[in-house]
N, C-alpha and C positions, 0 to 999 in steps of 0.2 A: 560481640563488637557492636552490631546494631543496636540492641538496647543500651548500649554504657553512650555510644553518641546520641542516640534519642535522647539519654537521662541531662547531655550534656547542654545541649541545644534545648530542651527544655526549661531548664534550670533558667540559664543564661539570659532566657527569653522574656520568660515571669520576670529577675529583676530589671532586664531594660526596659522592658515594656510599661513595668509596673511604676517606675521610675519616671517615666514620659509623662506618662498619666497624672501626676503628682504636679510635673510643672507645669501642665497645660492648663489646671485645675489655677495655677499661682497665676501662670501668664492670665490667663481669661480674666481673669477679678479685677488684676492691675491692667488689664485695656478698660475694663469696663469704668475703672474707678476714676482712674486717669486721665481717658479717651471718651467715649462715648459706647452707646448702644450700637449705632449704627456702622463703628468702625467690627464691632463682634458680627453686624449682619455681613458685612461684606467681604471679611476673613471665611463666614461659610459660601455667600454667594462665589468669591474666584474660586474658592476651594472645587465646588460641583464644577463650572466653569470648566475647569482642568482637569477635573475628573472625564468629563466628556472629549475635551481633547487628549485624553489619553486614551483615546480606540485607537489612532496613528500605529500603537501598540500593536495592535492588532491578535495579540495572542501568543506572539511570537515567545516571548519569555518561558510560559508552563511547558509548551510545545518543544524547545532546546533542551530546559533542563531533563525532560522526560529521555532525549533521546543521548542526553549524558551518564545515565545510570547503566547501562550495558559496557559500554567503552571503561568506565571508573570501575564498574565488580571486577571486569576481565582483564586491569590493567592494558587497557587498548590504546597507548597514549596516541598513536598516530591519527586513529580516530576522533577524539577528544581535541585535539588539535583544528581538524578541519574542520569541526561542528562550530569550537570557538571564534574562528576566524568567521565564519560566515555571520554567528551571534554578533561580533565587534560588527561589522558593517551594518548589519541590519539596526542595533541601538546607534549608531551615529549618525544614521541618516533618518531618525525616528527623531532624536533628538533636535536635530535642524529642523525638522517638516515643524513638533511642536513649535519652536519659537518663531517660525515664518506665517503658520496658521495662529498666533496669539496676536503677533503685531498689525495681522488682517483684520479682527474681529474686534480689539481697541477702543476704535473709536465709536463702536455699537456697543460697549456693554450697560449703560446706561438706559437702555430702553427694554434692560431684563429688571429693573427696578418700580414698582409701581407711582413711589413717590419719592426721586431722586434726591439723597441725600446733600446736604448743605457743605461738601468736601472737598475742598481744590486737590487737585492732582489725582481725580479719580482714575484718569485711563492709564495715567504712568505707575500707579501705585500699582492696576492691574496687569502691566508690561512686567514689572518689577517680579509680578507669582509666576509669570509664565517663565521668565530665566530661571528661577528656580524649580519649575517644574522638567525644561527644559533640558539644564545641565544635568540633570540628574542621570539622564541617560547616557553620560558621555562615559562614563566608569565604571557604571552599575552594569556591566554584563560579567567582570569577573566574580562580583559577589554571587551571581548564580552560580557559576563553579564551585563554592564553597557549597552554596545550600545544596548542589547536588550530591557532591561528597562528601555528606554529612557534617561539615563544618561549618554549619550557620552562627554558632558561637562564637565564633571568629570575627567575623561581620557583628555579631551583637554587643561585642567587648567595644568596638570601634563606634557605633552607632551610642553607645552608655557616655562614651566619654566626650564625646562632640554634644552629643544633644544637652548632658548637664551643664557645660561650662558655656556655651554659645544661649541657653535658656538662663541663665545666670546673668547673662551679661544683659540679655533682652530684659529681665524684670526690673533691673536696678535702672539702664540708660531707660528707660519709657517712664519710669520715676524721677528721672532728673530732670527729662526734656520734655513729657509728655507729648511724644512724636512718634508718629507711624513708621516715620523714615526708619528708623534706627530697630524698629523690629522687623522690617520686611528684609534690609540690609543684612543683619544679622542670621537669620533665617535661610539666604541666600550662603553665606559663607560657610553657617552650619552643614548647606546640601553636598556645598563643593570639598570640605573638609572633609566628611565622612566616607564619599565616594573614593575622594579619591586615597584614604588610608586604608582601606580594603585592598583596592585594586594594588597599592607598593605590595602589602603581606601578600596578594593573590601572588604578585608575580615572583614572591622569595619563597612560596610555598610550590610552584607550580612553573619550574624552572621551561617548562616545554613553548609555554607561553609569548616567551622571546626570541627564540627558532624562528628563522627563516624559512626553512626547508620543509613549506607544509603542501602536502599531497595535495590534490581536489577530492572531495569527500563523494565515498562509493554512494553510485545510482540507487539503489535501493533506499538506502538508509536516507540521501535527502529527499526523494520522493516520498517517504515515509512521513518528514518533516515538513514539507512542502501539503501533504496530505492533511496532518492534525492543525497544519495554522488555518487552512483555510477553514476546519471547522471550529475553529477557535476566535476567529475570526465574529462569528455571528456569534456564541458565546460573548465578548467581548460587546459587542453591542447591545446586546443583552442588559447581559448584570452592569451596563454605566446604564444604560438607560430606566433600568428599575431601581437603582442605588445611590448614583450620583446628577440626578434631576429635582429632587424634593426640593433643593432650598432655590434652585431656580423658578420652579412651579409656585412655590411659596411666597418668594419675592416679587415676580412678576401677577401675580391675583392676589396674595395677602398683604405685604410689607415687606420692608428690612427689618422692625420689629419682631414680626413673626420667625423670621429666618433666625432670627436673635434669640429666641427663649429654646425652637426648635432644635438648635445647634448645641445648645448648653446641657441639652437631655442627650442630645447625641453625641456629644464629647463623652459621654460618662458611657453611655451605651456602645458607639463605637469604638472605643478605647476599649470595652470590652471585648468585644469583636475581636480586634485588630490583637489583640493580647492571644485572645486562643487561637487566632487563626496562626500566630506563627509557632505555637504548641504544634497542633495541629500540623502545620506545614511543614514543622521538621521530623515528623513522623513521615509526615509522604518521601521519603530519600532510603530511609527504613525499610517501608514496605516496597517503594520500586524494585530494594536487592533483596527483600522478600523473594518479590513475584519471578525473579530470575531462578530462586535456587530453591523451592517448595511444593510439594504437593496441593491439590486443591481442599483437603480438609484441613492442612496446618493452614492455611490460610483463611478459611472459612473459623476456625477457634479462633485465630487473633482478632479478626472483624469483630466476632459477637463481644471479645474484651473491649475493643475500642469502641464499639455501640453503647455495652455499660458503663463505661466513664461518660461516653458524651452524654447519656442521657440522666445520670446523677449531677455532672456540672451543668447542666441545664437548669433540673430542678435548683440545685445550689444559688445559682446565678438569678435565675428569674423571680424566685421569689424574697430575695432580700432588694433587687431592681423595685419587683411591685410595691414592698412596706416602705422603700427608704430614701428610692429616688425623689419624690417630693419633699420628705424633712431633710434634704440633703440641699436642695435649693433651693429653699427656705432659708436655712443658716448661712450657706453660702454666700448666696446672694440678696435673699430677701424675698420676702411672701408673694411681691408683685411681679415677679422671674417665675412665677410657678404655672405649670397648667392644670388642667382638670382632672380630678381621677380618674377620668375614663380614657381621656386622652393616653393619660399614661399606661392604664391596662391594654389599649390596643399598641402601645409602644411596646410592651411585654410579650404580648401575645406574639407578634411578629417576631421579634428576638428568639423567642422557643421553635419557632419555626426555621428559622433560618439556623439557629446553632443547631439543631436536630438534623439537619444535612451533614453536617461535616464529618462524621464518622463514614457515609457513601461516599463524600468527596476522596477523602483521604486515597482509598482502594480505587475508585472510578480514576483520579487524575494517575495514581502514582502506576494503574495498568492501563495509563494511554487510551483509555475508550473516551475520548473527546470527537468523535466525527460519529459516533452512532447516535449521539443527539444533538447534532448542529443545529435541527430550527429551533430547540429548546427554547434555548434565551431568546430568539428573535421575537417568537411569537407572546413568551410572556411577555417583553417590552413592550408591543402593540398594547396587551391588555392593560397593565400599569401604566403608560401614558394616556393611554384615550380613557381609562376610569379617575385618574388624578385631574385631569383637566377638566372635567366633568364634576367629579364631587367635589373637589376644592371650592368649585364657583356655590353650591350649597352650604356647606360643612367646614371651610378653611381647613386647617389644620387635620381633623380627622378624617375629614377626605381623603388627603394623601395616605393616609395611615392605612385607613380601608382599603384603596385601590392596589396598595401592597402585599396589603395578606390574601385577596382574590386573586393575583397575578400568581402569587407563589402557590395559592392551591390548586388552583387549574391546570400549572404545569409544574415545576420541578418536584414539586409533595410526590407525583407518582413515576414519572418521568426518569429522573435520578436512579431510582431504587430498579426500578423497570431494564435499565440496561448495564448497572450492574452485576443483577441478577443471570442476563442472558445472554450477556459476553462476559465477564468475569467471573465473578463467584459463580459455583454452583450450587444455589438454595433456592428454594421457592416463595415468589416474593410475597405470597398469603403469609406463611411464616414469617417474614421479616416485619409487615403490618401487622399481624396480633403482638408482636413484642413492642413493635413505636407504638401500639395503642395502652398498653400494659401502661408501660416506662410513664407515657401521657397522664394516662387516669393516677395513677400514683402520684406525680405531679403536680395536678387540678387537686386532688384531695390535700395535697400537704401545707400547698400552698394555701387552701381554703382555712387550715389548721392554723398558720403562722399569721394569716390577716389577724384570726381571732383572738388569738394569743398578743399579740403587739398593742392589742388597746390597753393593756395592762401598762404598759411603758412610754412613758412622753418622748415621743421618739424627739420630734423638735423643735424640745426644750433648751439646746446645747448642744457640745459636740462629745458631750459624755451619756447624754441620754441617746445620740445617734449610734453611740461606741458599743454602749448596751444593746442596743435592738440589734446590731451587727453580731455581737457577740451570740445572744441568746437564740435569733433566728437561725443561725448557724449552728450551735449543736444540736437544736432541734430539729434540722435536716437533717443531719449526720447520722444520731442517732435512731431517727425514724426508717432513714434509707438502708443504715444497718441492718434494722431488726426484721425487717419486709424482706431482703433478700440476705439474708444469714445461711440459704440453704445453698446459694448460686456460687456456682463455678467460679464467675467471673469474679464474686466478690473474695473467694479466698486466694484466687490467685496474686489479686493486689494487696491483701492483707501478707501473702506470704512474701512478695519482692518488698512490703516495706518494714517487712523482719529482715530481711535478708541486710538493709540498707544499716540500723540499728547496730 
């Protein structure tokens, strides 16, 4: 039952996601084409903006869903019940604090800009992202219900259909009026739409939901919750502040320009992200009813399978990012949207580091050890702000880049692995490092293989010479990655479940 919902939520996920990516790709061209540069700068600068006023969060979201998974295997609906309740209060009053701390900061966002753009209606345009950052919180606590109970497909059938037909609407009216209004409006309805068609299924799927008659949730189990937010909490401030600060750093010392080209590589990168992390994430509901009902070596086999996947789609991912991200904005948009090659390799570089987490993430969040390294993220955010503020004023652009992959090796590279090791899994985490070093060096070589091979190919010549280098770099992964672990466990396991699937 766990794998057929994983396969379903998976599935589900890749077309929505993949789907978003597509318009965002349509939407960005027709701002640009239509609008200007500076309106793409300032779509990322509120974007980080909101990203940082979403610590309000505080953590609270991973922290509930975590302590939904024992209540949901054991059919505990009474439990489930009181967790939700306290979940509703806590996203409404989250949701209020955002749009009272948006309407505060307003009339300042202007002085996060180096060279304030020429745009009437800048602080209402930016009131306008905070409502929709906002309301989003008013509904979204049932869709965690889902995700914990394995039905994030549910939420992604509803999320596929809102975001196509509301991004449809945004490309055509921004074509007829070339107006901002009418996409940030649209944008907004699209939030309140989606949320709130979850939340009706939530509550025809999860009849307990509109019960009156709900207990106070046993001491234990909220001190327990009470315990993971607070470490979540610095978490939380953490990863906004090493994640969602670049395009403010960047705006305020480089440009809106800047924030403009940087955003356009990070739509494509992000989106990548953002795609595996909800693979990813709907694995974590899996393994939480795992970690209820299994021994500690069934669980240490599944890890080392979910290790080899993350670290084949790594390789997969990073190195068609290195050949193709550039003739990709190139054709796109035009030669002079493009940045340096190096730029982009440490854009890469990064990405393989942070995607190479998420098979510990997976195990670490879905077995609740969030308070065994609470200063984690704090301390790397120190480092990644006080080295981006710093090299930026050298370096622009590759400053931020650099101060990133310092922050991330100094602490989560060893940190992560470190306590999963010694509260969850039982393995030793020298064994876990010669396998990320393996997985790595196999990676660095392949990739060093595919640069080579890709000169043969005018990658962007076209969108059929890009289709090509997609096409050809890719089974030259495939097949390489094949033939290198042809002997490993992991790979016939997934060769046998995509027999089984045929």
């Amino acid at each position: 039952m766990r794998t057929v919902s994983a396969i379903k939520n998976i599935n589900s996920t890749l077309i929505v996601y993949g789907l978003n990516m597509v318009l965002q790709f349509i939407i960005r061209f027709v701002l640009l084409y239509y609008l200007s540069i500076e309106y793409l700068g300032l779509n990322g600068l509120f974007d980080n903006i909101l990203t940082v006023l979403s610590l309000t969060e505080l953590g609270i979201g991973p922290a509930i869903i975590f302590s939904l998974y024992s209540p949901l295997a054991n059919h505990d609906l009474e439990t489930a019940k009181s967790i939700m309740r306290i979940f509703k209060k806590a996203y409404i009053y989250i949701g209020t604090l955002i749009l009272f701390l948006g309407l505060c900061i307003s009339p300042f966002v202007q002085y996060l800009i180096k060279v304030p753009p020429n745009i009437a209606y800048l602080n209402i345009f930016f009131l306008l992202f905070v409502v929709d950052t906002g309301i989003s919180y008013f509904y979204s606590y049932k869709k965690c219900l889902l995700i914990a109970d394995q039905k994030q497909y549910i939420a992604n059938y509803y999320r596929g259909i809102t975001q196509l037909i509301g991004s449809l609407f945004q490309i055509a009216l921004v074509i007829l009026t070339h107006s901002f209004w009418v996409y940030i409006i649209l944008r907004i309805c699209m939030t309140f739409s989606e949320n709130f068609l979850i939340a009706r299924k939530a509550d025809h799927l999860y009849s307990f939901l509109n019960e009156k008659n709900i207990q106070p949730l046993n001491k234990d189990i909220y001190q327990n919750i009470i315990r993971n937010i607070k470490a979540l909490i610095l978490h939380k401030i953490g990863g906004v502040t090493v994640f969602g600060t670049s395009n403010i750093i960047l705006s305020k010392f480089v440009g809106l320009s800047a924030v403009a080209l940087y955003t356009n590589y990070y739509l494509i990168i992000n989106g990548i992200d953002k795609l595996s992390d909800q693979v990813f994430n709907a694995l974590k509901a899996s393994v939480g009813n795992l970690n209820e009902s299994h021994d500690d070596a069934h669980k240490l086999v599944i890890f080392k399978r979910l290790e080899f996947m993350t670290a084949y789609l790594a390789c997969f991912i990073c190195s068609n990012l290195y050949l193709l991200l550039n003739p990709f904005i190139t054709i796109w948009l035009g030669s002079s949207y493009r940045f340096d090659e190096s730029i982009v390799l440490w854009m890469v570089i990064n990405f393989y580091l942070m995607f190479m987490r998420k098979g510990v993430l997976v195990f670490k969040d879905a077995m609740g050890l969030f308070w065994q390294n609470r200063y984690m993220s704090l301390i790397e955010a120190l480092i990644n702000l006080g080295s981006s503020i710093v090299l930026v004023q050298y370096f622009d652009v590759w400053g931020v880049l650099l101060a990133m992959f310092i922050s991330t090796i100094c602490m989560p590279f060893i940190v992560e692995p470190y306590v999963l090791f010694k509260y969850g899994l039982r393995w030793s985490l020298v064994s876990y490092f010669k396998l990320y070093f393996r997985y790595t060096l196999i990676t660095f070589i392949l990739v060093y293989f595919s640069k080579f091979l890709s000169q043969f190919i005018a990658l962007d010549s076209g969108w059929f010479g890009l289709l090509l280098g997609v096409v050809c770099n890719s089974i030259f992964i495939i097949v390489a990655w094949g033939i290198l672990f042809i002997r490993s466990k992991e790979l016939r396991f997934y060769l046998d479940l995509i027999k089984s699937r045929l």
